[in-house]
N, CA and C atoms as a LAMMPS dump frame, in Angstrom:
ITEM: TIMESTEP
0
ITEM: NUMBER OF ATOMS
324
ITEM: BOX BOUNDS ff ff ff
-5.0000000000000000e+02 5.0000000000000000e+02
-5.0000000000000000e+02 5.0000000000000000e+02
-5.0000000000000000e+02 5.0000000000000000e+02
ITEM: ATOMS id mol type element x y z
1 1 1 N 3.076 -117.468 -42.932
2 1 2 C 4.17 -118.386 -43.22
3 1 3 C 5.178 -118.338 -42.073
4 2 1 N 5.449 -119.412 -41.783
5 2 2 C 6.737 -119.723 -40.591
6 2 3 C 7.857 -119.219 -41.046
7 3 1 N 8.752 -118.934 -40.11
8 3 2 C 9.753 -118.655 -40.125
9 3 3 C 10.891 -119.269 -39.595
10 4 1 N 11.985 -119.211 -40.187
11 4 2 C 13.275 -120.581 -39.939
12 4 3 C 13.34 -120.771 -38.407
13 5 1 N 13.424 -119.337 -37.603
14 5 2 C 13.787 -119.469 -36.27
15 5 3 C 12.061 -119.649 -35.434
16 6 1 N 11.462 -120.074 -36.568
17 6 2 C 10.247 -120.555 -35.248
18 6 3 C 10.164 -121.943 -35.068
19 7 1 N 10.866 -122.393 -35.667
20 7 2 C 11.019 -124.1 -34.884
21 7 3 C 11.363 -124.619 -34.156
22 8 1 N 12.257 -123.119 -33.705
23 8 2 C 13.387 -123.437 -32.241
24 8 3 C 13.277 -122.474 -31.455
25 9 1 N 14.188 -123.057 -30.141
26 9 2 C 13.299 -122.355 -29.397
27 9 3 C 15.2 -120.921 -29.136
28 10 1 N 14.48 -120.117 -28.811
29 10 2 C 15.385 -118.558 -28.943
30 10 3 C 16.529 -118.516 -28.117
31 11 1 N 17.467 -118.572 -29.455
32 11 2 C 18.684 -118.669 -28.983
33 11 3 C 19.325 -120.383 -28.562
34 12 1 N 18.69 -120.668 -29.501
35 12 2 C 19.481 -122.209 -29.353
36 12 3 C 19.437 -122.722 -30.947
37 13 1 N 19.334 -124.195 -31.114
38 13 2 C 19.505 -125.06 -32.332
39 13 3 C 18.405 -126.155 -31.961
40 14 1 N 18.077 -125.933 -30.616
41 14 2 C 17.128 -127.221 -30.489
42 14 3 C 15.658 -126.894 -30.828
43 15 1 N 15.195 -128.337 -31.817
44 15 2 C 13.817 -128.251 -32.257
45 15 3 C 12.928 -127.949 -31.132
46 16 1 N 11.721 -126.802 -31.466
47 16 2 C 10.837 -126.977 -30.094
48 16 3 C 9.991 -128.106 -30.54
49 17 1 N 9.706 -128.496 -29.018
50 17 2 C 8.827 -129.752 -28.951
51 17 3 C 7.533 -130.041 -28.105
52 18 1 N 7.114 -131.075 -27.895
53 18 2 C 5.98 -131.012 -26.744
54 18 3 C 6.191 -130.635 -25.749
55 19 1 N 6.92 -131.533 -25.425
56 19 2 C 7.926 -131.763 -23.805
57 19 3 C 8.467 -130.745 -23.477
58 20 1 N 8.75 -129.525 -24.074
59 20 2 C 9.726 -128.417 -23.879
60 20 3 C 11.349 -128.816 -23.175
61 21 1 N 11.711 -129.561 -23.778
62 21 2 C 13.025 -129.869 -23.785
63 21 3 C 14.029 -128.868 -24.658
64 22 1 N 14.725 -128.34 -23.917
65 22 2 C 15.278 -127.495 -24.691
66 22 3 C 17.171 -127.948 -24.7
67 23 1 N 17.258 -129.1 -23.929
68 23 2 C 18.526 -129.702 -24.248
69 23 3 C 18.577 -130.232 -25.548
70 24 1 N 19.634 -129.973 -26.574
71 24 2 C 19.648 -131.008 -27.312
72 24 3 C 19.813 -132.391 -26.897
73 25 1 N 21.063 -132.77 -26.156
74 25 2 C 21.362 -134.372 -25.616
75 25 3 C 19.94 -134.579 -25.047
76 26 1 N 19.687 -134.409 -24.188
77 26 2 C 18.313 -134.547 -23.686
78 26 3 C 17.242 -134.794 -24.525
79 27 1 N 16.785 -133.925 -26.127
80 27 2 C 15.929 -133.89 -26.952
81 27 3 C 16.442 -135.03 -27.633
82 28 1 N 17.428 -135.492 -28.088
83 28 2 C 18.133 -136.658 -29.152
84 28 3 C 17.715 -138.043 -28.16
85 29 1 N 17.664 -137.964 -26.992
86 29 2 C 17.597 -139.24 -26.012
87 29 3 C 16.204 -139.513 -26.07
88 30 1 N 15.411 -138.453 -25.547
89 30 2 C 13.786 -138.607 -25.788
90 30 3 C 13.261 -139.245 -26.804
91 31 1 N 13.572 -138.297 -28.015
92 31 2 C 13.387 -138.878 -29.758
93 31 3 C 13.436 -140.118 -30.367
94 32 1 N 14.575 -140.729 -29.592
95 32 2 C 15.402 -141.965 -30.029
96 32 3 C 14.266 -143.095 -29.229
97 33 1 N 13.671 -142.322 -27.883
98 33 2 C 12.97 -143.811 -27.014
99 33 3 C 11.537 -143.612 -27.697
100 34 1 N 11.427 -141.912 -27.873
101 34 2 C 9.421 -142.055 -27.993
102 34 3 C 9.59 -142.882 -29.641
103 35 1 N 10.835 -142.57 -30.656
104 35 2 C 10.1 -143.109 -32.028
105 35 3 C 10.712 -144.222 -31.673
106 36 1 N 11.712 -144.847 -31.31
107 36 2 C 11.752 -146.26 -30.972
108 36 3 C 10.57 -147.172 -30.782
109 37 1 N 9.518 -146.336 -29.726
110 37 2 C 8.11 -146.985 -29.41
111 37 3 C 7.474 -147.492 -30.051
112 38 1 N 6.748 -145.892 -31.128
113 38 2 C 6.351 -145.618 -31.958
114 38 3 C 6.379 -146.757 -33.004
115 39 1 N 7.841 -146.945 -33.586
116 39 2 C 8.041 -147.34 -34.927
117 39 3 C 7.613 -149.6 -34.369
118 40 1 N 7.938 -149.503 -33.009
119 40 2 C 7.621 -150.675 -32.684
120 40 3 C 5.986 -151.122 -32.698
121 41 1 N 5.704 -149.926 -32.187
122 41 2 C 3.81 -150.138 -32.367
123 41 3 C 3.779 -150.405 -33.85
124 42 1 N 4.26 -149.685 -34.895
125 42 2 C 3.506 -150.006 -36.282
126 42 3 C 4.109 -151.199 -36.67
127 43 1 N 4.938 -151.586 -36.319
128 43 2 C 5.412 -153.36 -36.796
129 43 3 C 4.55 -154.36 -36.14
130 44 1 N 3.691 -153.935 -34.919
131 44 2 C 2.887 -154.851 -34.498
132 44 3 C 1.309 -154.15 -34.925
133 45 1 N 1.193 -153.15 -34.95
134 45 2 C -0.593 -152.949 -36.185
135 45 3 C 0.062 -151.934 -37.439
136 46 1 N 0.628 -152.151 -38.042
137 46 2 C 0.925 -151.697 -39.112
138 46 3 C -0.513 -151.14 -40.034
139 47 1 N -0.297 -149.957 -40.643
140 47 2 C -1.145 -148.94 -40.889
141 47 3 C -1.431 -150.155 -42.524
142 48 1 N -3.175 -149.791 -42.593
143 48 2 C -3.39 -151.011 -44.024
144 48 3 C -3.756 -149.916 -44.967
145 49 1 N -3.473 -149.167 -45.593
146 49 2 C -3.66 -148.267 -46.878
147 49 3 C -2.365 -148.594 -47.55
148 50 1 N -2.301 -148.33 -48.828
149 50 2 C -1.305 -148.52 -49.795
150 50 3 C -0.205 -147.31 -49.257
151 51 1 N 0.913 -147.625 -49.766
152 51 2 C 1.849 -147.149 -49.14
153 51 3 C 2.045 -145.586 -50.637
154 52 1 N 1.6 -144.247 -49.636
155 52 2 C 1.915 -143.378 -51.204
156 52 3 C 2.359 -142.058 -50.169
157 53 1 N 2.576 -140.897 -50.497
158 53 2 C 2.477 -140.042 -50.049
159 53 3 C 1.839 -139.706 -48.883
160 54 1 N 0.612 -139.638 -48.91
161 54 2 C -0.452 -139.385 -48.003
162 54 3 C -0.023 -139.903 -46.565
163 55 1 N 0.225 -141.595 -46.914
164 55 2 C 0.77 -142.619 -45.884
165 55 3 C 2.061 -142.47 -45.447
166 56 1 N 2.81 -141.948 -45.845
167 56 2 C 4.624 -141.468 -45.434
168 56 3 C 4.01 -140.325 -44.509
169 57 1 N 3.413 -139.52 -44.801
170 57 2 C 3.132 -138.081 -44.059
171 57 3 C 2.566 -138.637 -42.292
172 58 1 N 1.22 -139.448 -43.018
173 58 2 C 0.636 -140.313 -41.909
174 58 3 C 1.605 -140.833 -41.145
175 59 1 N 2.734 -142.103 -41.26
176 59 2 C 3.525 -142.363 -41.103
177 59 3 C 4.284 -141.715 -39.967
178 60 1 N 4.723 -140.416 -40.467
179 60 2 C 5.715 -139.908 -39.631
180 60 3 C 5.02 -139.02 -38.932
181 61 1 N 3.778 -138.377 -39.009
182 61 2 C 3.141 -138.204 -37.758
183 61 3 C 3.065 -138.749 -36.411
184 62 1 N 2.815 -140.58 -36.964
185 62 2 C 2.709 -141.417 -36.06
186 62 3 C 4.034 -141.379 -35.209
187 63 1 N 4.773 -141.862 -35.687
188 63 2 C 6.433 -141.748 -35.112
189 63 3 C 6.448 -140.393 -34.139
190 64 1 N 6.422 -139.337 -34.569
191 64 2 C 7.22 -138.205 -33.848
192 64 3 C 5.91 -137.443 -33.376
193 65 1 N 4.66 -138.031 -33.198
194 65 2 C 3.243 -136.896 -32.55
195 65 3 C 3.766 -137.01 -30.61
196 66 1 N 5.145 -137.973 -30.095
197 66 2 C 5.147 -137.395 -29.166
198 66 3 C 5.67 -135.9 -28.884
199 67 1 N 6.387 -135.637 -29.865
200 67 2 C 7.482 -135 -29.624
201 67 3 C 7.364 -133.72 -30.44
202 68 1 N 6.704 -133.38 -31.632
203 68 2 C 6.425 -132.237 -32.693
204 68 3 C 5.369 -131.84 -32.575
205 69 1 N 4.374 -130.587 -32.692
206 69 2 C 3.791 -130.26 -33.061
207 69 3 C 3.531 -130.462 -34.566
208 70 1 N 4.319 -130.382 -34.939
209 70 2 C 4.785 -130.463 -36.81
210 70 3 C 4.605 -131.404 -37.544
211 71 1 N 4.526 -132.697 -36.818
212 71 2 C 4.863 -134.037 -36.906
213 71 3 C 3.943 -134.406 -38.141
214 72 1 N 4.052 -134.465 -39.297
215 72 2 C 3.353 -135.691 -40.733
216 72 3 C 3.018 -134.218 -41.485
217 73 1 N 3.371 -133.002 -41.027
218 73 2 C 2.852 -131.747 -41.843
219 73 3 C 4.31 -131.025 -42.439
220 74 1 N 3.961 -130.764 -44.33
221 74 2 C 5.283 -130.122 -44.39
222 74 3 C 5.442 -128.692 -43.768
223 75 1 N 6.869 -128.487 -43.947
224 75 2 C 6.973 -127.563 -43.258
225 75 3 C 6.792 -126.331 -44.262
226 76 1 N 7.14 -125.157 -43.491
227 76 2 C 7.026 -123.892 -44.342
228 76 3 C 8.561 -123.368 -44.926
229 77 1 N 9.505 -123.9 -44.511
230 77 2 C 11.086 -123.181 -44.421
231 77 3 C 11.896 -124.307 -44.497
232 78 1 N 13.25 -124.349 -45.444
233 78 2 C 13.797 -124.949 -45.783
234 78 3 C 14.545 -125.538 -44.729
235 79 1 N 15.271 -127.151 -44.591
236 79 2 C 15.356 -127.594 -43.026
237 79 3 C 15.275 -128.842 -43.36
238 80 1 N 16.603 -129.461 -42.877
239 80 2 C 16.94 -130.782 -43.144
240 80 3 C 18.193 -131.239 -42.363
241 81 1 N 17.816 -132.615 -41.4
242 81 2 C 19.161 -132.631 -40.751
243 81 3 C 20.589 -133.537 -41.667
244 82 1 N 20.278 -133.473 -42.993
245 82 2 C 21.225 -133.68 -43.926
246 82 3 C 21.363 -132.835 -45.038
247 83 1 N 22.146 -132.924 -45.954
248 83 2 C 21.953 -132.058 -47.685
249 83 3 C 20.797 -132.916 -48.028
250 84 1 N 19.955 -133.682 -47.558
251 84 2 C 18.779 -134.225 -48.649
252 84 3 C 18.014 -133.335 -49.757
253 85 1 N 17.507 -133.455 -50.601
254 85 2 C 17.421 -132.702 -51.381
255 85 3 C 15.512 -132.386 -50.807
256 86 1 N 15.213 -133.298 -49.889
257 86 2 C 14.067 -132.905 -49.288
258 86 3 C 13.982 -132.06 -48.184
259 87 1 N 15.455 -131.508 -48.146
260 87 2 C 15.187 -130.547 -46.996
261 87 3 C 14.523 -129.017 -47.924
262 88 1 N 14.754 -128.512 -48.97
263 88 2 C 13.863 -127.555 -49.678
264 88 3 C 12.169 -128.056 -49.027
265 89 1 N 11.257 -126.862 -48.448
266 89 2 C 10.363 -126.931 -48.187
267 89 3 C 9.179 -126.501 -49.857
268 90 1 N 9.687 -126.014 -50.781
269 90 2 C 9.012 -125.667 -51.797
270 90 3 C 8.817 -127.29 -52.96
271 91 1 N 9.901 -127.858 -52.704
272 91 2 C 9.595 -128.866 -53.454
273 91 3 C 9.287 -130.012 -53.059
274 92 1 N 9.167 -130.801 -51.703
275 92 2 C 9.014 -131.518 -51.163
276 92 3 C 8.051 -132.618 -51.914
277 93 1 N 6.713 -131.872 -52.141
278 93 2 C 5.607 -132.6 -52.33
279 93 3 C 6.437 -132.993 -54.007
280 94 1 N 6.499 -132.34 -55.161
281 94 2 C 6.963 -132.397 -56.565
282 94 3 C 8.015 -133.495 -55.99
283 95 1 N 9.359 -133.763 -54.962
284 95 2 C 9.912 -134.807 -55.094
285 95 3 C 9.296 -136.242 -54.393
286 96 1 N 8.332 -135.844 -53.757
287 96 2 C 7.531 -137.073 -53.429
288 96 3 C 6.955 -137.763 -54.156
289 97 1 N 6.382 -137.207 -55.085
290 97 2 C 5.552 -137.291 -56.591
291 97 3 C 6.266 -138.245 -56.912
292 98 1 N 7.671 -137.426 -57.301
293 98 2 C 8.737 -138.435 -58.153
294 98 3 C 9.238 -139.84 -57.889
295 99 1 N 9.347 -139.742 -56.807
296 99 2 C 9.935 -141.263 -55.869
297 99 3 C 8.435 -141.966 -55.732
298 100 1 N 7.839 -142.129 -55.493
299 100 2 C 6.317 -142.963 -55.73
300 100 3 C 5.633 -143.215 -56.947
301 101 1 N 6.233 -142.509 -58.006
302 101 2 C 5.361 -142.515 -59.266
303 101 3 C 6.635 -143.449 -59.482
304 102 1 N 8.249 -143.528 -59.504
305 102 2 C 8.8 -144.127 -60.039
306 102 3 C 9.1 -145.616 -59.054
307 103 1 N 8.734 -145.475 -57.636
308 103 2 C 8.45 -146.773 -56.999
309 103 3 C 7.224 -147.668 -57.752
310 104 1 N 6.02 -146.443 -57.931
311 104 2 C 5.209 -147.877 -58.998
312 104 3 C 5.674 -148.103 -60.503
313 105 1 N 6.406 -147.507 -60.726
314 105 2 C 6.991 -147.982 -62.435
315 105 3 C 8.349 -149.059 -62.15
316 106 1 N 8.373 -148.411 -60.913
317 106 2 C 9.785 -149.602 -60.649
318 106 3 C 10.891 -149.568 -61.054
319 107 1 N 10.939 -147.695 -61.425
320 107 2 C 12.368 -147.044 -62.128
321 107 3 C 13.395 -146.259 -61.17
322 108 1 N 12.983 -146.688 -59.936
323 108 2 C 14.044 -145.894 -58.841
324 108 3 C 14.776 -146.698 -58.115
């Protein structure tokens, strides 16, 4: 199992990445152009499976495989760049459940 400080690199706050960028400004500038790309490629071949779990994971692989190792896989350690309640790494999948089961009931 991972550990909080193995995502970064020692003695900083910045995510490690492909690129070994270890600036943050630098890492936030990269991020912003590679998923900019990214998110532009899937508006022009947009992924054709139903949209569930599986496909969000897929999803954000696509987006951030320049830049993460990590990228569409949950993580092991709690970690969120907001209070989302998806930053808990233990419940992630149980609140994914929830938001897709209630996107097809149409209660969220």
């Amino acid at each position: 199992m991972k550990k909080w400080e193995d995502y970064f690199y020692k003695g900083t706050t910045v995510l490690k990445n492909k690129v070994g960028i270890k600036d943050q400004k630098r890492l936030d500038v990269f991020e912003k152009q590679m998923t900019a790309d990214r998110i532009e490629e899937l508006k022009q071949k947009p992924f054709k499976t139903n949209f569930d779990k599986n496909r969000l994971k897929d999803t954000h692989e696509y987006i951030f495989q320049d830049i993460y190792e990590w990228a569409g896989q949950n993580r092991e350690v709690d970690f969120g760049k907001n209070l989302s309640e998806f930053r808990y790494f233990e419940i992630i999948d149980q609140k994914l459940d929830h938001v897709f089961d209630g996107l097809q009931k149409k209660t969220i």
